[in-house]
C-alpha positions as CSV (number, residue, x, y, z in Angstrom):
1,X,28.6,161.8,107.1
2,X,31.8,163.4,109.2
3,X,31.2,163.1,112.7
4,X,31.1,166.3,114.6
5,X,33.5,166.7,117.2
6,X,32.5,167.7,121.1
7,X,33.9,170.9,122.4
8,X,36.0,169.1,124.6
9,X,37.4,167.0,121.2
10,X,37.4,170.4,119.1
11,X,39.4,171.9,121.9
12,X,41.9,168.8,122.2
13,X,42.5,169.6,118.6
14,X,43.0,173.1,118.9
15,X,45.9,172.7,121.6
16,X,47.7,170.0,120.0
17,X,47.5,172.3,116.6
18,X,48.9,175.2,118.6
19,X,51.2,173.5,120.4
20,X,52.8,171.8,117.0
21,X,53.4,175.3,115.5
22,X,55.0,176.7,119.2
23,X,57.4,173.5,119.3
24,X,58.2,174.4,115.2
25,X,58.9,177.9,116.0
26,X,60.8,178.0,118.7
27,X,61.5,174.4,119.8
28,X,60.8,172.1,123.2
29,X,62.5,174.3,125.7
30,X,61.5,178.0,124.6
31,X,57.9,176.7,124.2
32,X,55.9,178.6,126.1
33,X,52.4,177.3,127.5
34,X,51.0,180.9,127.5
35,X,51.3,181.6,124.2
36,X,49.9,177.7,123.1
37,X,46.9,178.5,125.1
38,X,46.5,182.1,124.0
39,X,46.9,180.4,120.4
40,X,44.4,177.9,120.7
41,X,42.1,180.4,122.7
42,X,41.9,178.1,125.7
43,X,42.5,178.5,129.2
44,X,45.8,177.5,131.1
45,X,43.4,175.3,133.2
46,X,41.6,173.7,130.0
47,X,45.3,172.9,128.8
48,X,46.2,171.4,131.7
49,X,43.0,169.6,132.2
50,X,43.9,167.8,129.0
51,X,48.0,167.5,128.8
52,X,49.4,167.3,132.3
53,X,52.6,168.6,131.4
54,X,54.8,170.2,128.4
55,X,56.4,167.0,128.1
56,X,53.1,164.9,127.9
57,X,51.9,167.6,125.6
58,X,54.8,167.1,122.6
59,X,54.4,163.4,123.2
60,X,50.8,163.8,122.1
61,X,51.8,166.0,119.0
62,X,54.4,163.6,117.8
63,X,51.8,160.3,118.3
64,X,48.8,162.3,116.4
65,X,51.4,163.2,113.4
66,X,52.7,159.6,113.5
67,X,49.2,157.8,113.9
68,X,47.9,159.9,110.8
69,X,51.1,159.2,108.9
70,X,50.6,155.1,109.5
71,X,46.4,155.5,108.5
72,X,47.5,157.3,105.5
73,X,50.6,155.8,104.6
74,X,50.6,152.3,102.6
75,X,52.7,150.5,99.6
76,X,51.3,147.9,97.7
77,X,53.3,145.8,95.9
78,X,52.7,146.0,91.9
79,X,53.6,142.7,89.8
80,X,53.5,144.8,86.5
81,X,55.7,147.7,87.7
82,X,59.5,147.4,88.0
83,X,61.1,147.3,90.8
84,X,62.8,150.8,90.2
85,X,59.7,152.4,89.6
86,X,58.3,151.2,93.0
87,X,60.4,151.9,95.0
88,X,61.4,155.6,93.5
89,X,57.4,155.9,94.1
90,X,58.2,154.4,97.9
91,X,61.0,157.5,98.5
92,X,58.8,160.5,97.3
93,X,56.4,159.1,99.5
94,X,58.6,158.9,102.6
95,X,60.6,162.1,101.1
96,X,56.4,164.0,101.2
97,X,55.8,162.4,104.6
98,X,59.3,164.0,106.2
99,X,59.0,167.6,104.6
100,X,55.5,167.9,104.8
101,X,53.1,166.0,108.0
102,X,57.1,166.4,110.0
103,X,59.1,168.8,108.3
104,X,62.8,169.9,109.1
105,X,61.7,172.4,111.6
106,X,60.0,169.8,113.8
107,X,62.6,166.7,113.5
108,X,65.2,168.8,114.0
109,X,63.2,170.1,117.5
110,X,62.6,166.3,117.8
111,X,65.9,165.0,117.4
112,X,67.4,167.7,120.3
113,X,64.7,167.0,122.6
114,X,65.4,162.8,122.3
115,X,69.4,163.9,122.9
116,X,68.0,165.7,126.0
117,X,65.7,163.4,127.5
118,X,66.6,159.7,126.3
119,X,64.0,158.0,128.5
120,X,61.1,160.1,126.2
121,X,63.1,159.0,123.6
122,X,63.6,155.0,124.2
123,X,59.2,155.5,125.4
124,X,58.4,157.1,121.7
125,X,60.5,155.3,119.6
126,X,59.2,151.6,121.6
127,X,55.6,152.9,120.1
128,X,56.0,155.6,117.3
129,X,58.1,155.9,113.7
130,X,56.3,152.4,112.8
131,X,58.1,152.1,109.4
132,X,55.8,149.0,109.1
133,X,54.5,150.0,105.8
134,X,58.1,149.9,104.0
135,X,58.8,146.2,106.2
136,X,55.3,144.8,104.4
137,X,56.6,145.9,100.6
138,X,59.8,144.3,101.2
139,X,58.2,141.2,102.1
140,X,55.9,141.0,99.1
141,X,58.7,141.8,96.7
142,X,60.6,139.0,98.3
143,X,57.8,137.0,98.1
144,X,57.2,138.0,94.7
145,X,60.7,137.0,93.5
146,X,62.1,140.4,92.9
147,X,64.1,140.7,96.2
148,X,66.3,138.4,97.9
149,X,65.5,136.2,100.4
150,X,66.7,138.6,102.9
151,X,65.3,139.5,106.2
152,X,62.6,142.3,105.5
153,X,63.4,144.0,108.5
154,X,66.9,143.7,108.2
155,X,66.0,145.3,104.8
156,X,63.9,148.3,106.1
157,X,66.9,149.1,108.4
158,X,69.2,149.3,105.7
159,X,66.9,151.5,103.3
160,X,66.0,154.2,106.2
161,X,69.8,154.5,106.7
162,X,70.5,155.0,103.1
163,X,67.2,157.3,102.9
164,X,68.3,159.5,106.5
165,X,71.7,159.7,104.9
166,X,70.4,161.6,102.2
167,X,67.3,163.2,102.8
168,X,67.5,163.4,106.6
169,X,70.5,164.3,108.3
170,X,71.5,167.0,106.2
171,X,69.1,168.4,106.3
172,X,68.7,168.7,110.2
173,X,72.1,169.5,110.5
174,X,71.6,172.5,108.5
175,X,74.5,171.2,105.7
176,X,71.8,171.5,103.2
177,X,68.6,172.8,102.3
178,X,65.5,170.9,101.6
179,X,66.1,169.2,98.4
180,X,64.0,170.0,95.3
181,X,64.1,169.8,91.6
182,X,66.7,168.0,89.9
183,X,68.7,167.5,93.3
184,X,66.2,165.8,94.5
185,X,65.9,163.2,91.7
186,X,69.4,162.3,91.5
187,X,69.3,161.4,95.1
188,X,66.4,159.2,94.7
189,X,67.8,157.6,91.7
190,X,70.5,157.0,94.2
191,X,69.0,155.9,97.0
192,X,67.3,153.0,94.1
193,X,70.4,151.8,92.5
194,X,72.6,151.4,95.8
195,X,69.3,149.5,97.3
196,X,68.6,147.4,94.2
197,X,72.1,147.0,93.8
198,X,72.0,145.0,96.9
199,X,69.2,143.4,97.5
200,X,67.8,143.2,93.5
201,X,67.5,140.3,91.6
202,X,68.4,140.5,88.1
C-alpha cells in the first residue's frame, strides 16, 4: 500500500512541480516566485519556509528529476542479445530519459543557468547526471568478452559525447528539432556502429 504523503510532503511536491513548469516556460531568470506559489496554491511564506531561495529551489527540481531518473533507470547486460541490439535499446532509453523526465526546454534553461553561475554548476554536476547505469553495462560487456578491455568510464565518456553530439546539442542550440521517425533511427544506428566500431569485438 502507497504511503500517503503529509501536507507539508504534498505541498513540497506541489512547489517543486510548479516551479519545474515556471523554469520550462520562461527559464531561471524570468522565473517568477509569485506565479510558482500562485501555481502551486501556496503561500510565499510556505515557499520560502521550504526552498530558501530561487537558486536552492531549481537545485531541488534538477536533483528530484535526476534521483527519479537513477531509481528508474538500469541496463542489464544480456548474453543472448547482440551487442547492437543492446545498446540501440541503451540510446532510446537515454534518448526517452532527455526528451521526456528533462526535455529540451529545461536543458536548454539548464545549460544557460550552469554558463551563468559555474559554482552551481561545478556543486550539481559533483552530485547529479550520475550516468552510472551506462558505466555498469560497459563493464559487464567487457567482462563478458564483447567489449575491449577498455576503461568503462573512459568508455561512458566517449559514448555521452557521441550521444550529446547528436541528440543533444542540436537540439539546445535550436539547429534542429527533436528528432523522430526515421531521423531518429539513423542517428542511433549511428551512434552504434561508430561506438562498436571502436570499442567492438568481432
Amino acid at each position: 500500500m502507497e504511503k500517503k504523503l503529509t501536507r507539508s510532503q504534498q505541498k513540497h511536491l506541489d512547489i517543486i512541480n510548479a516551479a519545474k513548469e515556471e523554469f520550462i516556460e520562461h527559464g531561471f531568470l524570468a522565473a517568477n516566485m509569485d506565479r510558482i506559489t500562485a501555481s502551486a496554491e501556496v503561500s510565499k511564506r510556505t515557499l520560502y519556509r521550504h526552498f530558501e531561495s530561487k537558486e536552492i529551489l531549481f537545485e531541488s527540481v534538477l536533483t528530484i528529476i535526476n534521483d527519479s531518473v537513477n531509481e528508474s533507470v538500469s541496463y542489464q547486460f544480456d548474453p543472448d542479445k547482440t551487442t547492437e541490439e543492446q545498446l540501440k535499446a541503451l540510446a532510446y532509453k537515454e534518448i526517452d530519459v532527455l526528451y521526456k523526465s528533462y526535455g529540451i526546454s529545461l536543458a536548454r534553461t539548464i545549460v544557460i543557468e550552469f554558463l551563468r553561475q559555474p559554482e552551481m554548476a561545478k556543486n550539481l554536476i559533483s552530485n547529479i547526471y550520475s550516468i552510472r547505469a551506462i558505466t555498469q553495462w560497459f563493464s559487464a560487456a567487457v567482462e563478458a568478452g564483447r567489449l575491449k578491455s577498455e576503461d568503462p568510464k573512459l568508455m561512458t565518456e566517449v559514448y555521452v559525447s557521441l550521444f550529446q553530439g547528436l541528440f543533444f546539442w542540436p537540439q539546445i542550440m535550436n539547429l534542429d528539432a527533436e528528432l523522430k521517425g526515421e531521423a531518429l533511427h539513423q542517428k542511433v544506428d549511428t551512434l552504434t556502429a561508430v561506438f562498436i566500431q571502436s570499442y567492438g569485438i568481432d
